[in-house]
N, C-alpha and C positions, 0 to 999 in steps of 0.2 A: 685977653682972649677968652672966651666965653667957655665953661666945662665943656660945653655938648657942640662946641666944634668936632668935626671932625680930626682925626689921628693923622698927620702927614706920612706921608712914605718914611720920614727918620724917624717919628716917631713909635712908628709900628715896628717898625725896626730896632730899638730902645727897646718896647715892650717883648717884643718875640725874646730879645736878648735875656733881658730880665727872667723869664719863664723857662730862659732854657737851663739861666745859672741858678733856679730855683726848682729844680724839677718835683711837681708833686706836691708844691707849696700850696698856703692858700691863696688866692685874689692878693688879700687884703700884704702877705710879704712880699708878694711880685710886684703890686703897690708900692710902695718903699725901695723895693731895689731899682723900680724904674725909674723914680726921683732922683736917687743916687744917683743915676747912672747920666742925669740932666737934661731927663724928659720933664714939659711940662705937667705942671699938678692938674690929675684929670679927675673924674669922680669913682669910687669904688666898683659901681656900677659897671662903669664903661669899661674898668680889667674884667669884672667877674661876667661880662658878655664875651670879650673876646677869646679869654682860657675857656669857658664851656663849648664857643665855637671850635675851637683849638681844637677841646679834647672830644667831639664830637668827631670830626674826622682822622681821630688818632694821631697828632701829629705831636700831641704834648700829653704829658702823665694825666691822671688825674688827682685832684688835690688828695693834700692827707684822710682830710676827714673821712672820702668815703671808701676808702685800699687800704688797708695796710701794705706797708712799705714790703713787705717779703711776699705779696702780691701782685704787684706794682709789674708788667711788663718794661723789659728795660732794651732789649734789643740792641742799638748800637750804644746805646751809653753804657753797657751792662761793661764790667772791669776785663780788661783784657787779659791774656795769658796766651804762650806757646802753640798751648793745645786749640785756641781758635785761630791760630793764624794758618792751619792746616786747613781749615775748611774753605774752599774752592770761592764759594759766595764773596769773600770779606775781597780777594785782589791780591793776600798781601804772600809777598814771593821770600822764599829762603832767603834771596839774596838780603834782607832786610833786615836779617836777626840781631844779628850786633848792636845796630842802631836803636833797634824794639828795647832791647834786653837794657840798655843805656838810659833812655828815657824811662822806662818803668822803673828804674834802681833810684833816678834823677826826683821820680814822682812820689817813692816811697819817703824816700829822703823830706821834700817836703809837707807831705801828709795830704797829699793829689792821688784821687782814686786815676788811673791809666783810662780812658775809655776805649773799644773797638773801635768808635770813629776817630779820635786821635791817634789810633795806632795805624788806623790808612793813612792818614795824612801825613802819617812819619814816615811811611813807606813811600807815597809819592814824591817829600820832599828832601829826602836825607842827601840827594844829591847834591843839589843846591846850595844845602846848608856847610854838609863837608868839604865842599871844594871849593868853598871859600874860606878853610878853617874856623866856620864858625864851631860854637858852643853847642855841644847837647841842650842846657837851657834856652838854645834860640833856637834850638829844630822843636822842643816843645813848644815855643812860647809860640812859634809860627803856625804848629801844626795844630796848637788850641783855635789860632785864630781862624782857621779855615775851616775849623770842624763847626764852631762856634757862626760862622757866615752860614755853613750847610744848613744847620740847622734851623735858620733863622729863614731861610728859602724854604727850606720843605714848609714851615710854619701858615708862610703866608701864600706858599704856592705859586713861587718866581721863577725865574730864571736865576742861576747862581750867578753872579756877576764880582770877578776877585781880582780885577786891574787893579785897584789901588793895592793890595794886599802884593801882588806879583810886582809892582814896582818898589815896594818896599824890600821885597825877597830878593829883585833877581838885578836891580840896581845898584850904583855905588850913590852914597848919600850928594855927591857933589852934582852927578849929575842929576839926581832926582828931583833936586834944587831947582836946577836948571830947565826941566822937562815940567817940573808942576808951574815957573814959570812961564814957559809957554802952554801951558794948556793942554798939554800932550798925555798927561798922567793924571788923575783924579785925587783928590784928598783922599785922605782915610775917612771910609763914612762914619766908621767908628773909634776913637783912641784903641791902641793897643791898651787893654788891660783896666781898664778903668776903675778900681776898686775903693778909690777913697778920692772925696773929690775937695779935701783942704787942700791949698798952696804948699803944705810941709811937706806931702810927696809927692807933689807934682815931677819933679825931676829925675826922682829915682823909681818913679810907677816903673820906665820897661826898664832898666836899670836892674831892678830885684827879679825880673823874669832871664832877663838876655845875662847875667854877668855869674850868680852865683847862689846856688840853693840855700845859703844860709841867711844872704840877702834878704831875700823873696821871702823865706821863713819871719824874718826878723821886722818888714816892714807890713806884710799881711797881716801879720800879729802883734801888731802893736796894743799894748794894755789901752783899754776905752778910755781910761784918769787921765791919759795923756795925749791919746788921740785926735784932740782937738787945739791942743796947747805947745805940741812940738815945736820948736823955733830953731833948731839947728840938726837937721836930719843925719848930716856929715857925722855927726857924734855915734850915731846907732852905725853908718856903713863903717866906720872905722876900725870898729871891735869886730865885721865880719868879711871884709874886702884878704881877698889877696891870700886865702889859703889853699895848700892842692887840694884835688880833686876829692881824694877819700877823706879828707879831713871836714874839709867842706861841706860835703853828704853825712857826714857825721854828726858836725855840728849842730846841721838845719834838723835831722831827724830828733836830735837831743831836747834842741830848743821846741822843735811843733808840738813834742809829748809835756815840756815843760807849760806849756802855753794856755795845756788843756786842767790845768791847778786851779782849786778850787779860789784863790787869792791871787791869780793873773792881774785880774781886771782893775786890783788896787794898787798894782804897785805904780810906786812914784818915777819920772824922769831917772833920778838920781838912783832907783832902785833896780832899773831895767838896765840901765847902761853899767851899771855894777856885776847883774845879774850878767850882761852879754860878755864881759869883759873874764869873769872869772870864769864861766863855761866855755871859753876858747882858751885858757890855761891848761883847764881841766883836758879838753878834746887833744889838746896839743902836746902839753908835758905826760900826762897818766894816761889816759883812751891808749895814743899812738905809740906809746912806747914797751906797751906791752903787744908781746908775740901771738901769733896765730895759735902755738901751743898751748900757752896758758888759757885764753879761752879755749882752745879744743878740750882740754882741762875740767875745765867750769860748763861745760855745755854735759859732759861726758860725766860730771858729778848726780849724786842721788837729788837736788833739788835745782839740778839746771843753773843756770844763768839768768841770776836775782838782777833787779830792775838796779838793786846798789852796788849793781858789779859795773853796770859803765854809766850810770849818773850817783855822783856824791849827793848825801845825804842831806849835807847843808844848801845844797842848788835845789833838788825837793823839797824841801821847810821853806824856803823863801817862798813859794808859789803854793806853801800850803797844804801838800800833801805829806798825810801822815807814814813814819819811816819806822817798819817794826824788825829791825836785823840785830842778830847778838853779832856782839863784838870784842874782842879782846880788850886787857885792860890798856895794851900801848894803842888801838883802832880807837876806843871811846877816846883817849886822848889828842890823837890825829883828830879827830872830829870835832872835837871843843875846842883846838886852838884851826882849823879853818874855819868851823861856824863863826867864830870870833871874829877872826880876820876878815870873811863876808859880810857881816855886819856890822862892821867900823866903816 
């Protein structure tokens, strides 16, 4: 197909997408995410016409180069909080707090800024998701997606159209089978969640959004050395399926701050599944077993609540960041024989 075809209805749709999970970028990274995301390779050009159209009628940021970012109007994508959920404009009703406060604890946990327009759509669809016992992870993963459709409507100036999105929501999977059989329900125009488009997490894409923030943590952040090499993905959900809820949020927020280590990006298979396995030890035996007091404690001390008061010292060193705390002489020794043990 020739570059200078024109862009189909998906694949503008692809591009809007691209631009909106890129807010602010240049052309040339919205470029790249739109490939990613299995739009066809189109020419530079033909993005850097559509974002200056875009951001021409305001509907998308402008690139970095010419705003700085604490410039940058942010409007509905700007981070949510209490104090906007008062303001009359947004929709969003008291009755909704619980749910707000759940997903934004769910979002810090993964290292997800909250936005106002996902905080509407938690408000419009919390019912839904509740009264089917679903997960806080699937009233977010839902309420991304429709914020994420919105978006991509305002973009190109449609009509918002979310049947296939509402039959995934508000259907049981056997009959949705059954109805996209007949023709009754629409495909997903777009996969839920699309972020990495190898076969090794094909399976677990909505998996890591719908089941458990350590998940989600664990497979969005996979080290780049292995990102393309994976062959048994089961290995990574093993070390993080199946913990409660506060553990779980704990985990994930342990690992997303882990992730951002200057030596992330190097470690090997065998050094990540090491690395997942001793930080759910850690989360599970030390994190949880100390009292609210003892941190009330440590928070209430003259130097606060040190970064090695709930991540060990040897889980920092693996990833590379430098760890400068005094320690007693039995701590230095706890420390030399886990460093030990972590890197055996």
């Amino acid at each position: 197909m020739s570059r200078k075809a024109r862009l189909t209805e998906k694949e503008l749709d692809l591009l809007a997408r691209a631009a909106t999970e890129r807010p602010g970028e240049t052309a040339k990274t919205v470029l790249a995410r739109y490939i990613d995301l299995g739009g066809r390779r189109v020419s530079l050009s033909t993005v850097e016409k559509k974002l200056a159209e875009w951001r021409r009628n305001e509907t998308i940021l402008p690139a970095k180069a010419t705003l700085p970012r604490e410039e940058r109007p942010l409007g509905l994508e700007a981070p949510w909080s209490l104090g906007v959920s008062v303001q009359p404009e947004h929709g969003i009703t008291p009755d909704s707090t619980g749910d707000l406060l759940a997903v934004w604890n769910y979002c810090l946990a993964i290292g997800r800024v909250f936005t106002i327009r996902e905080a509407k759509w938690v408000a419009r669809l919390r019912n839904a998701i509740t009264d089917q016992k679903g997960t806080t992870a699937e009233l977010f993963a839902f309420a991304y997606e429709y914020a994420v459709r919105e978006r991509i409507c305002e973009i190109l100036n449609k009509q918002m159209d979310t049947t296939d999105l509402d039959g995934k929501l508000g259907i049981n999977d056997r009959e949705w089978f059954v109805y996209r059989g007949l023709g009754l329900v629409p495909r997903l125009a777009i996969p839920f969640h699309p972020r990495q488009t190898d076969k090794a997490h094909d399976f677990f894409r909505h998996l890591a959004f719908a089941e458990s923030a350590a998940t989600n943590v664990a497979f969005q952040n996979i080290p780049k050395g292995i990102r393309d090499s994976i062959d048994d993905a089961q290995k990574v959900y093993t070390h993080t399926k199946h913990l409660p809820a506060e553990q779980d949020r704990i985990y994930a927020a342990l690992l997303s701050f882990l992730s951002k280590g200057p030596r992330w990006n190097t470690l090997s298979l065998q050094k990540y599944l090491l690395l997942l396995r001793e930080l759910r030890k850690w989360v599970v035996e030390v994190v949880s077993s100390k009292q609210p007091l003892e941190y009330a404690l440590l928070e209430d001390s003259e130097g606060g609540i040190k970064l090695t008061d709930v991540l060990h010292p040897a889980l920092l060193e693996i990833v590379g960041y430098e760890v400068n705390s005094k320690t007693t002489n039995k701590e230095a020794h706890h420390e030399r024989s886990h460093n030990q043990e972590v890197q055996e």
